[in-house]
KESE-903647 format. One record per residue (C-alpha): residue number from 1; y, z, x. Coordinates in steps of 0.2 Angstrom, whole numbers. Each point is the difference from the previous one (the first is absolute). Example, Ala and Ser with C-alpha at 12.3 -4.5 7.8 and 13.67 -1.06 7.14 Angstrom:
2
> 1, -22, 39, 62
> 2, 17, -3, 6
//
This chain:
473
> 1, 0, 0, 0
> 2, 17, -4, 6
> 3, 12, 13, 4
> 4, 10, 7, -14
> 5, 19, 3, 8
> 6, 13, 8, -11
> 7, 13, -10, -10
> 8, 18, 1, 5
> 9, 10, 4, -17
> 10, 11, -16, -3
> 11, 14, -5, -11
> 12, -2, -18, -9
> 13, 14, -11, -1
> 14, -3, -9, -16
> 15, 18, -10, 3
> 16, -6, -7, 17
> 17, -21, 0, -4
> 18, -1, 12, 18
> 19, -6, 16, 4
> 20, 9, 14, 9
> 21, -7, 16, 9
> 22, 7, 13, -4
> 23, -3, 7, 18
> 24, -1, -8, 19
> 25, -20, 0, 7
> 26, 2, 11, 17
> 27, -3, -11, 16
> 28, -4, 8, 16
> 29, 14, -3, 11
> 30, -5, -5, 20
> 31, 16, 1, 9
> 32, 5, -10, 14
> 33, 3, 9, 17
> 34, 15, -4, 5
> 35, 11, 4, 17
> 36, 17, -2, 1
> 37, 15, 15, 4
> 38, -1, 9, -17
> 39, -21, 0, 0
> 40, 4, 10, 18
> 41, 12, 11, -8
> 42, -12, 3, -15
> 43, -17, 2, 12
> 44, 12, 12, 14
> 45, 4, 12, -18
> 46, -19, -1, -5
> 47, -6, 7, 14
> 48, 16, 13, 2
> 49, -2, 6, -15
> 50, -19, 4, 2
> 51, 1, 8, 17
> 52, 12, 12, -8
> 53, -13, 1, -14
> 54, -14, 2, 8
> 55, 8, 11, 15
> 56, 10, 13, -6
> 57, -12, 12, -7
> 58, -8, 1, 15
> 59, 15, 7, 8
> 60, 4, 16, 6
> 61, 17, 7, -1
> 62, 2, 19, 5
> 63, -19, 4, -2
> 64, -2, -5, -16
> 65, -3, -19, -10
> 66, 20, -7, 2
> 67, -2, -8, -17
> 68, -8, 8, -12
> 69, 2, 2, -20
> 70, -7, 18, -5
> 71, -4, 1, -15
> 72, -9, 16, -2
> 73, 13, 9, 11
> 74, 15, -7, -7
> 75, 5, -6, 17
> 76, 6, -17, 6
> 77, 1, -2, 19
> 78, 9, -13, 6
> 79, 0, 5, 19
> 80, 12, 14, 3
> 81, 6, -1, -19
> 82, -11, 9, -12
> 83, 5, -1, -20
> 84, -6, 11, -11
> 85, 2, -1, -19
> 86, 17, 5, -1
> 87, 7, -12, 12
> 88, -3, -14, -16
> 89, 17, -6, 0
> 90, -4, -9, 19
> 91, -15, -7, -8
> 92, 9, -8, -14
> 93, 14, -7, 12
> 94, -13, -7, 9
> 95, -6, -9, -14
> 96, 19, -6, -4
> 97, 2, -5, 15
> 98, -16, -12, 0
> 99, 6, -7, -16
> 100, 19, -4, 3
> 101, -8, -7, 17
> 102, -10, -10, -11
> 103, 14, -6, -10
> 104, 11, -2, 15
> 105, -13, -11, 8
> 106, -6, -9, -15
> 107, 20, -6, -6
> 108, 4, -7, 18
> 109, -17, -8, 5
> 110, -12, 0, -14
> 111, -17, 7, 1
> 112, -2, 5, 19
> 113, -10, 16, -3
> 114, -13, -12, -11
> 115, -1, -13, 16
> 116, -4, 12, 14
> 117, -4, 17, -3
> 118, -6, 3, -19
> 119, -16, 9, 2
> 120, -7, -14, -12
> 121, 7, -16, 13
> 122, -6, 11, 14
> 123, -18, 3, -3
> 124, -3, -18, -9
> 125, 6, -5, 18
> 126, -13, 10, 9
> 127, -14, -4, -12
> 128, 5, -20, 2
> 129, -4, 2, 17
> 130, -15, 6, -3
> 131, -4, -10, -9
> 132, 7, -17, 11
> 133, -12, 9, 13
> 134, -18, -1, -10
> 135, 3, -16, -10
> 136, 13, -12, 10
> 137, 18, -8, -5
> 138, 2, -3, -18
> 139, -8, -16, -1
> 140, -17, 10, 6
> 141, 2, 13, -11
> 142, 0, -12, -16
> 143, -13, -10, 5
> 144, -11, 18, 3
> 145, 5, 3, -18
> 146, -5, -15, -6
> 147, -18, 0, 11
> 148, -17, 5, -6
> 149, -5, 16, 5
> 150, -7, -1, 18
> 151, -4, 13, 14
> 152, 16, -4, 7
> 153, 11, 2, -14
> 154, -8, 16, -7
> 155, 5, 7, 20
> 156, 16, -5, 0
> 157, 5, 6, -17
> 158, -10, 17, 2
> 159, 8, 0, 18
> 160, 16, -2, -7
> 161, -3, 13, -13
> 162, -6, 14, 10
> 163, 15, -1, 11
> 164, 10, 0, -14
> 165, -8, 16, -8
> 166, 0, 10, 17
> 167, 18, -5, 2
> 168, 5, 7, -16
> 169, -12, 15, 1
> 170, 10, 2, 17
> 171, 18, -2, -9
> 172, -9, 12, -16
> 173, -2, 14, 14
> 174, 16, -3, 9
> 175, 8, 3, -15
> 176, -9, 15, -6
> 177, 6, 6, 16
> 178, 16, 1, -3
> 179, -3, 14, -10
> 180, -15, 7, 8
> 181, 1, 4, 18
> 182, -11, -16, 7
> 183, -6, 10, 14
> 184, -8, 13, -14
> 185, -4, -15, -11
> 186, -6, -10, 16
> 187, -13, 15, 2
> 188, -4, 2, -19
> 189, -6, -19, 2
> 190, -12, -1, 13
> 191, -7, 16, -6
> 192, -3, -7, -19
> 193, 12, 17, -4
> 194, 14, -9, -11
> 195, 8, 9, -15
> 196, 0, -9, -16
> 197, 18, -6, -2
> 198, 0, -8, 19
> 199, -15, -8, -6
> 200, 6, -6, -15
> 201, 17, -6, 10
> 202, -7, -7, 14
> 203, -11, -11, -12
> 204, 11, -2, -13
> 205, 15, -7, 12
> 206, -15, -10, 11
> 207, -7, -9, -17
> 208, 19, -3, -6
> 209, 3, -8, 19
> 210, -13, -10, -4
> 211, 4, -8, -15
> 212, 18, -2, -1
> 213, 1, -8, 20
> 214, -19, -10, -1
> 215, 0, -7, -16
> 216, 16, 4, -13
> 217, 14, -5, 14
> 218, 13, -10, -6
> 219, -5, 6, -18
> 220, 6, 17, 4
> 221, 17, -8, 7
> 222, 0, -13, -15
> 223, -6, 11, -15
> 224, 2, 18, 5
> 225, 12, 5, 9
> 226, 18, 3, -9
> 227, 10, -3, 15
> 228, -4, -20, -3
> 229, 7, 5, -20
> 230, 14, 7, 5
> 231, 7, -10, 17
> 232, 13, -11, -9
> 233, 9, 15, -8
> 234, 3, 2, 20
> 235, 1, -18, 2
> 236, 17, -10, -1
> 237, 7, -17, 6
> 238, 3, 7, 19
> 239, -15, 9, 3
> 240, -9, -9, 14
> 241, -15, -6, -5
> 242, -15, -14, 4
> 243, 6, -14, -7
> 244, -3, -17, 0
> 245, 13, -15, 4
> 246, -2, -11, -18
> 247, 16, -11, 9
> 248, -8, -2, 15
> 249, -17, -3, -3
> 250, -3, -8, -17
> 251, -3, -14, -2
> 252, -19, 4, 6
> 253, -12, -12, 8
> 254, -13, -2, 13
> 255, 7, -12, 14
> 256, -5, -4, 19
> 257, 10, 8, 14
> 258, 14, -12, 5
> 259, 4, -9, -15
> 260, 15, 1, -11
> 261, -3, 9, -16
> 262, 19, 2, -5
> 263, -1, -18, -1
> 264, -16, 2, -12
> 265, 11, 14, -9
> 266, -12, 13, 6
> 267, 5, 18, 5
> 268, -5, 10, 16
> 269, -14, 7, -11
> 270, -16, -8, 7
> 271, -11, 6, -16
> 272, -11, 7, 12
> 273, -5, 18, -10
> 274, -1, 11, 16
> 275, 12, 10, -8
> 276, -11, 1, -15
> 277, -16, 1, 11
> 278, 8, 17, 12
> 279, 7, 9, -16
> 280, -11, 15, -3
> 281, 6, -1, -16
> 282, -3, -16, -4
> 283, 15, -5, -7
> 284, 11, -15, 4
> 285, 15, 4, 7
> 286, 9, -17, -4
> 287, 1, 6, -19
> 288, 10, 11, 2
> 289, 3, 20, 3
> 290, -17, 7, -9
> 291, -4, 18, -3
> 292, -14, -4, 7
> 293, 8, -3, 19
> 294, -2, 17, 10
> 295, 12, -7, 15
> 296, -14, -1, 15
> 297, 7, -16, 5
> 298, -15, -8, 3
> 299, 7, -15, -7
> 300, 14, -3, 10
> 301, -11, 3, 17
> 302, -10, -14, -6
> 303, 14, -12, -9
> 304, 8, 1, 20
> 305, -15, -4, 9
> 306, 0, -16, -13
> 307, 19, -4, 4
> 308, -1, 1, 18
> 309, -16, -12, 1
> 310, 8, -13, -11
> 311, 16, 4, 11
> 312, 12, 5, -16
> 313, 11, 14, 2
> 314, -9, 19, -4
> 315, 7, 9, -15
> 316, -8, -10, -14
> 317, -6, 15, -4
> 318, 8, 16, 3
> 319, 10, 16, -3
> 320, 17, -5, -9
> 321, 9, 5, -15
> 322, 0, -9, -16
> 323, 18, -3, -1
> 324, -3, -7, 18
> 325, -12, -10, -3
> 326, 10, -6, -16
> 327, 15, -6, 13
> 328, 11, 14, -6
> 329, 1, 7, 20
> 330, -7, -6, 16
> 331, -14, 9, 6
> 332, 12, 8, 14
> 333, 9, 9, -13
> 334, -17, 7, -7
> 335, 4, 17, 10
> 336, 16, 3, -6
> 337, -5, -1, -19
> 338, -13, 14, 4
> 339, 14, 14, -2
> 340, 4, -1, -18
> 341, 4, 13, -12
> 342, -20, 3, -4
> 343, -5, 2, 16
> 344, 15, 10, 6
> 345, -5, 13, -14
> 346, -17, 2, 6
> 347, 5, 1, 18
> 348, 14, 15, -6
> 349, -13, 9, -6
> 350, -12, -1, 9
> 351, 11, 4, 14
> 352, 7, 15, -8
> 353, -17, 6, -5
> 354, -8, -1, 17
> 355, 14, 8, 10
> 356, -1, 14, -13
> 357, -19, -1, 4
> 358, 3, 2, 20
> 359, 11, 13, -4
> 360, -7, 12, -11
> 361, -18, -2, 9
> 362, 8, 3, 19
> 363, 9, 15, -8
> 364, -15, 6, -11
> 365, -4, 20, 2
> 366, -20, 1, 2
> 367, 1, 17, -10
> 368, -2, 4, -19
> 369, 2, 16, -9
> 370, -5, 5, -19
> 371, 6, 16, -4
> 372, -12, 10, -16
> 373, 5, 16, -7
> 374, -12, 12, -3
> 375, -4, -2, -20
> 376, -10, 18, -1
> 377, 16, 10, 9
> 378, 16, -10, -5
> 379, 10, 18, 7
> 380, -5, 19, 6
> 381, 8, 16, 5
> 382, -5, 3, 17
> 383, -3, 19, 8
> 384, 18, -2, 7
> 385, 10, -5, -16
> 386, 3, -19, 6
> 387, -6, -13, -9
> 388, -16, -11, 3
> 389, -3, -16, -2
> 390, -19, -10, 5
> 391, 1, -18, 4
> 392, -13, -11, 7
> 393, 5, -14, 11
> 394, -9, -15, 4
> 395, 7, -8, 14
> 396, -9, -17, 8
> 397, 2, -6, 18
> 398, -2, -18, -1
> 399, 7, -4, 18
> 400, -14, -5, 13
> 401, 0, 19, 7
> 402, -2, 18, -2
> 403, 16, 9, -3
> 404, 5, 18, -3
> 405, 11, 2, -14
> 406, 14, 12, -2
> 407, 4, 5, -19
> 408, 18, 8, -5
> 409, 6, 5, -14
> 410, 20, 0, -8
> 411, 11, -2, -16
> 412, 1, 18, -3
> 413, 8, 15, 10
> 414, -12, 10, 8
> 415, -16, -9, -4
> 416, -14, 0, 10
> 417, -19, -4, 6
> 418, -12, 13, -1
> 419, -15, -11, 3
> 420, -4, -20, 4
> 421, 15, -1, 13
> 422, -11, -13, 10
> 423, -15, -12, 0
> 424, -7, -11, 12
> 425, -8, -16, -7
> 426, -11, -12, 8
> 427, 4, -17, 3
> 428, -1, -9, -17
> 429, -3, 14, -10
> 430, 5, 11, -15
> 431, 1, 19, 0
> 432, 4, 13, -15
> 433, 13, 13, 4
> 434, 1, 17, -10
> 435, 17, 5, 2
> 436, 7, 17, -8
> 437, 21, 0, -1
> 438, 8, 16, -3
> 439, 20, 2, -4
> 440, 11, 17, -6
> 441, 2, -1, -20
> 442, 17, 3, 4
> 443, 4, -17, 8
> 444, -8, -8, -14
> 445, 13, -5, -11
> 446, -12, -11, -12
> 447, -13, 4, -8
> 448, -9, -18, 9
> 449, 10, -3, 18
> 450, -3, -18, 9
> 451, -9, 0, 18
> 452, -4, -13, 15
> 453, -14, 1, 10
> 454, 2, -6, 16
> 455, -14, -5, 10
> 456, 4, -6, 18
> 457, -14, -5, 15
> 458, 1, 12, 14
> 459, -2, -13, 14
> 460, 11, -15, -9
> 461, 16, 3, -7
> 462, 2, -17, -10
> 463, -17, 6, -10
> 464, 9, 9, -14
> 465, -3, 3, -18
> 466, 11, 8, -16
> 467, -10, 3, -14
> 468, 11, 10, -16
> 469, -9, 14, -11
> 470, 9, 15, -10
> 471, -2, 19, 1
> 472, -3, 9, -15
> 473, 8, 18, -3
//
């Protein structure tokens, strides 16, 4: 029996006797390797990207991981930097920082961030090379598809697929490592020790690695991510982008080197398809800006190699501006139109926002203090007739060090410490402090008097905190 394949759903078009699918079939897309100055660029950021990746948890950085997101201690290290969970207001400039950059970026020059270090462009990159290594150039690799199975196919793609898989079980543990110490988890490996959630991660993170960068690619870029939605809200007439020269190169035609095609009416478009054949994407950049075009540039890398051997001038295709290409400015003047009102908002305040950042974090106190009132004992008589007051203090080092810690009290005449005048606090850690105020009634002129705490580092001026309570009568 012949194979049953399943319809495609389909609209009929009684007024023309056609029929129309309501969706696109999926073809597998076999890019062309291309070289060129922007592939260099693309491949140099690849492999930058990753050594950071892949290398930065296994550094060390005061005896301890130098990046490393702690979850189960509320602690991010960031080498001599550690956040806790009350230094969330750095976190969240940090993420505005990443998106005005993004906008900045985006309004001046398009989709950079998609063309050369989006995690998806990146690890499709890696797997593509894989890939090119087991089953050949693009032409191979569709004549493999199309091949019976043979012994040599069925080595090639399993070849190719358990590279694949250990590559993304290596990126799933990577990851996972981030938030584990990878020496720890490293251990916890080779011994078959692992905890259920690294598992889970490590897994979870390898198998979605798998998917998105071997088989989905350009549909993640094309159908799933909302950057490609949202671009051309960032997009306007001066924003360089890859674009094609329609006055340049249409009329198109195939032609022999040497001739004259003006006289025929032809452009300096050879109708070759490189472009189309090096797209990842597989779109065709000659139609036209598509949502579809993540920026890697392939295309003009290819479209140069094609000038220069047909000797016509380079730049058929390439990074312009809309209203350059439309003659409204010279290319020259390109630069100049990039500071305009949009962009100059962006760069204000992402200017202001990072100085503020510098600022605040250079000048950041690595000391916190909650003050808690006793809620058994609010106020007692002591044996002397002062008044007594129990607080408990829990103060938390979060600098790199042990400090000793000087506490003071003041906001009322007389008052004083009877206990929990000091504590010394290891490096990173938090300590609970009983401290017992006394003061003369006769000082207190409310029945509730305000108070400040002062806690000071014995060995480190500059290591001070206030922390404001009240004294009952």
């Amino acid at each position: 029996m012949a194979e049953q394949h399943p319809k495609i759903p389909v609209l009929n078009d009684q007024e023309n006797g056609q029929e129309q699918s309501l969706y696109a079939v999926h073809q597998k897309i076999y890019p062309r390797a291309v070289s060129g100055i922007f592939n260099y660029w693309r491949v140099g950021l690849v492999l930058f990207t990753q050594i950071i990746f892949y290398g930065l948890p296994w550094l060390n950085w005061n005896d301890r991981q130098a990046v490393l997101f702690d979850l189960g201690a509320r602690k991010f290290y960031l080498f001599d930097w550690v956040f806790w969970p009350q230094d969330f207001v750095w976190l969240a400039a940090i993420l505005i920082i990443s998106a005005l950059s993004l906008f900045l970026f985006t309004a001046v020059a398009g989709r950079l961030w998609c063309g050369y270090a989006c995690p998806q462009t990146v690890y499709t990159q890696l797997f593509i090379w894989v890939e090119r290594w087991f089953e050949g150039d693009h032409n191979k690799q569709k004549k493999l598809t199309e091949a019976e199975w043979s012994t040599n196919k069925v080595l090639r793609r399993g070849g190719k697929h358990v590279a694949w898989i250990l590559l993304s079980l290596w990126t799933g543990f990577t990851f996972v490592g981030y938030y584990t110490p990878i020496h720890e988890l490293a251990g916890s490996f080779i011994h078959w020790t692992l905890g259920p959630w690294e598992t889970f991660w490590i897994f979870f993170y390898a198998f979605a690695t798998w998917g998105f960068a071997g088989f989905m690619r350009e549909q993640v870029c094309k159908y799933m991510c909302p950057y490609a939605r949202f671009q051309s809200v960032m997009f306007d007439q001066d924003t360089l982008i890859i674009t094609y020269d329609y006055q340049r190169g249409e009329s198109r035609g195939t032609r022999k080197k040497g001739i004259d095609y003006k006289a025929a009416g032809l452009g300096d478009c050879v109708d070759c398809g490189i472009c189309v054949q090096v797209c990842p994407t597989g779109i065709d950049i000659r139609n036209g800006l598509q949502y579809m075009c993540i920026g890697c540039a392939a295309c003009i890398d290819a479209c140069d190699q094609v000038m220069e051997k047909m000797d016509y001038p380079k730049g058929l295709i390439r990074y312009s501006t809309q209203n350059a290409i439309d003659g409204k400015y010279p290319d020259k003047e390109i630069v100049k139109h990039t500071f305009r009102p949009r962009t100059l908002i962006y760069t204000v305040l992402l200017s202001a926002i990072c100085i503020a950042f510098v600022y605040t974090l250079a000048n950041r106190v690595p000391l916190r203090t909650d003050v808690i009132r006793d809620r058994l004992v609010l106020s007692r008589m002591a044996d002397n007739g002062q008044i007594e007051n129990l607080y408990r203090l829990q103060v938390i080092n979060m600098d790199g060090k042990a400090h000793r810690y000087a506490i003071t009290v003041s906001g009322v005449d007389g008052i004083h410490l009877v206990e929990g005048n000091a504590v010394q606090i290891a490096a990173l850690g938090t300590e609970n402090v009983n401290v017992v105020l006394r003061a003369d009634p006769s000082t207190l002129k409310r029945p509730s008097m305000p108070i400040i705490f002062t806690i000071k580092a014995d060995d480190d001026a500059s290591i001070v905190r206030e922390a404001k309570s009240s004294f009952l009568k």
